[in-house]
GUZA-901250 format. One line per field, with one value per residue (C-alpha): residue number from 1; residue in three letters; z, y, x. Coordinates in steps of 0.5 Angstrom, whole numbers. Example, Ala and Ser with C-alpha at 12.3 -4.5 7.8 and 13.67 -1.06 7.14 Angstrom:
num: 1; 2
residu: ALA; SER
zz: 16; 14
yy: -9; -2
xx: 25; 27
***
This chain:
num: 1; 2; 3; 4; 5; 6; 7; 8; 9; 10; 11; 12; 13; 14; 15; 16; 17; 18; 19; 20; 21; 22; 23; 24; 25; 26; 27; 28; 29; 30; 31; 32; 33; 34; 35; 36; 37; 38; 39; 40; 41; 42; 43; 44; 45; 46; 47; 48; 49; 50; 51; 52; 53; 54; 55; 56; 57; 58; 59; 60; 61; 62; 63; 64; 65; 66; 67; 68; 69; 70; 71; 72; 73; 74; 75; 76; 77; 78; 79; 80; 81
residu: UNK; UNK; UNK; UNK; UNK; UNK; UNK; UNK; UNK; UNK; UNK; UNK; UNK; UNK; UNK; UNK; UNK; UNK; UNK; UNK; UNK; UNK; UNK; UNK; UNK; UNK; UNK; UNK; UNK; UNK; UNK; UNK; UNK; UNK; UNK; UNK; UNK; UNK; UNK; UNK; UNK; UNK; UNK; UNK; UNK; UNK; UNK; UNK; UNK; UNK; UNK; UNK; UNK; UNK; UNK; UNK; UNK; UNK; UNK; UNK; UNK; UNK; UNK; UNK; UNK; UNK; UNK; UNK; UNK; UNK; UNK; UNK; UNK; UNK; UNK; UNK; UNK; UNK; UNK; UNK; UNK
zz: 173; 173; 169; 164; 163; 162; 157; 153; 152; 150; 145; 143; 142; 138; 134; 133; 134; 130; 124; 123; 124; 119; 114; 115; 115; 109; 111; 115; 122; 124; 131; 134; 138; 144; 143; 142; 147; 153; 152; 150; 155; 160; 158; 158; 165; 167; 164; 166; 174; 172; 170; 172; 179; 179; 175; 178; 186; 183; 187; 185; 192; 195; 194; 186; 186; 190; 185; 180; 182; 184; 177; 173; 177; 176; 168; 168; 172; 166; 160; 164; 165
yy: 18; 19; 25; 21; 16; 21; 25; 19; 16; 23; 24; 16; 17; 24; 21; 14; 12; 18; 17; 11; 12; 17; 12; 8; 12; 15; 21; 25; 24; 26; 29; 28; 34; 31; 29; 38; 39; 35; 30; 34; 40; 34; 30; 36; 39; 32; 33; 39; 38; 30; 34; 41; 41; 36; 40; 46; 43; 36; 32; 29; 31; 27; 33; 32; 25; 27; 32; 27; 22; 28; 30; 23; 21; 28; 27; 20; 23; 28; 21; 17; 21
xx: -143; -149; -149; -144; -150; -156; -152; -149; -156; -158; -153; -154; -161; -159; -153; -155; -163; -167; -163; -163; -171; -172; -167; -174; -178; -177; -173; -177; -180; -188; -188; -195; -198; -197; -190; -189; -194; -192; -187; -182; -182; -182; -175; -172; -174; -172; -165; -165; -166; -162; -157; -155; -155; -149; -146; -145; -143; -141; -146; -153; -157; -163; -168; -167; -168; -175; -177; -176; -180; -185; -185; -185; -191; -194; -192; -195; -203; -203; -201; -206; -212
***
């Protein structure tokens, strides 16, 4: 259930918000620096460890919820200094 969560406000954010933003923007989005450098590269390493061990054994497993914890206070040092 999780993993449908995850993947559907992905698909939301993806399908809905960033149109949405661009038709106000006036058509195109600027991505900032940090947003390619950093941002981006985290999300989807975040995704990818949310996402693809359930998958394969159908389970989400206690040392993945570590490890993301792990990794979001790691990402949030970098943002913070």
């Amino acid at each position: 259930m999780s993993v449908g969560n995850i993947l559907g406000a992905n698909i939301i954010d993806l399908a809905l918000i960033l149109p949405a933003c661009a038709a106000v923007s006036g058509g195109s989005l600027l991505i900032g620096r940090q947003t390619s450098g950093l941002d981006l590269p985290a999300c989807l390493v975040l995704c990818a460890l949310a996402a693809v061990p359930p998958l394969l054994t159908g389970r989400f497993h206690r040392w993945q919820g570590a490890a993301l914890l792990g990794l979001y206070a790691g990402y949030l040092r970098l943002l913070l200094g």
